[in-house]
N, C-alpha and C positions, 0 to 999 in steps of 0.2 A: 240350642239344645232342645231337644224335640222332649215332649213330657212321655213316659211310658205308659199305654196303657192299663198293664196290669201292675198298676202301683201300690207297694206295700206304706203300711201306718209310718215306720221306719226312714224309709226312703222317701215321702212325706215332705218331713219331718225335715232334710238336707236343703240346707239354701238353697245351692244350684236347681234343684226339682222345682221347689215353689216359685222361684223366680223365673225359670222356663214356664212352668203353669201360668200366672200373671201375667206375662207377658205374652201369652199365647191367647189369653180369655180378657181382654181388655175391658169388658162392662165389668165381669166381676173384681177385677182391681180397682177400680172406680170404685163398685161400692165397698168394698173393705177398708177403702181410703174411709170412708164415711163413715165405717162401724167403728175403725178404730179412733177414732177423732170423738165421734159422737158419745159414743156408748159411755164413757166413762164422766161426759157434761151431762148424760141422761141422769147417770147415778149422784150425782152431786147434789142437783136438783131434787129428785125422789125423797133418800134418805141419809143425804150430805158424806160425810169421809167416809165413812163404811161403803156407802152407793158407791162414790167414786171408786175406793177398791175395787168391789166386783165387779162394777162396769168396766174397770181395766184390766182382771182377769178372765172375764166375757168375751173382750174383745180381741184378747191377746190368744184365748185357744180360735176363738173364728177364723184370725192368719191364721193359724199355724194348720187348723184340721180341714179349711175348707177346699185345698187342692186334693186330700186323701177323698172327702167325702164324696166331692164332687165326680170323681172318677168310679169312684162304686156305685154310686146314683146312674151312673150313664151303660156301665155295663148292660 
C-alpha cells in the first residue's frame, strides 16, 4: 500500500498509513525503533518515574506524528 502524498494529520493517525510509511522509509523505522525503546530509559535516568512517563509519551507521539510530519516537510 503505497503512502499518499497529500496526507492528512487524520489519515496519519490509521495503522494501515503508518505502517505503509515505515515500511516504505526503512532508516526511519530503524530509528523510531530506537526513540521508542530509548526515550523512556532516557527519562528514568534523568528524573526517574515521572521521566520515564514523559519519555514514554515523547515517544509514543514520535510513532504516531512522524509519518504526518514527514510528508509535510517533503512537500
Amino acid at each position: 500500500m503505497a503512502v499518499p502524498s497529500n496526507i492528512s494529520l487524520g489519515n496519519s493517525l490509521k495503522s494501515a498509513n503508518r505502517l505503509a510509511f515505515y515500511e516504505g522509509h526503512k532508516e526511519i523505522a530503524k530509528l523510531m525503533i530506537l526513540v521508542v525503546f530509548l526515550f523512556p530509559l532516557f527519562g528514568v535516568y534523568i528524573s526517574g518515574l515521572l521521566g520515564a512517563a514523559l519519555g514514554l509519551l515523547l515517544s509514543l507521539l514520535a510513532y504516531f506524528l512522524t509519518p504526518y510530519i514527514s510528508m509535510k516537510l517533503s512537500e
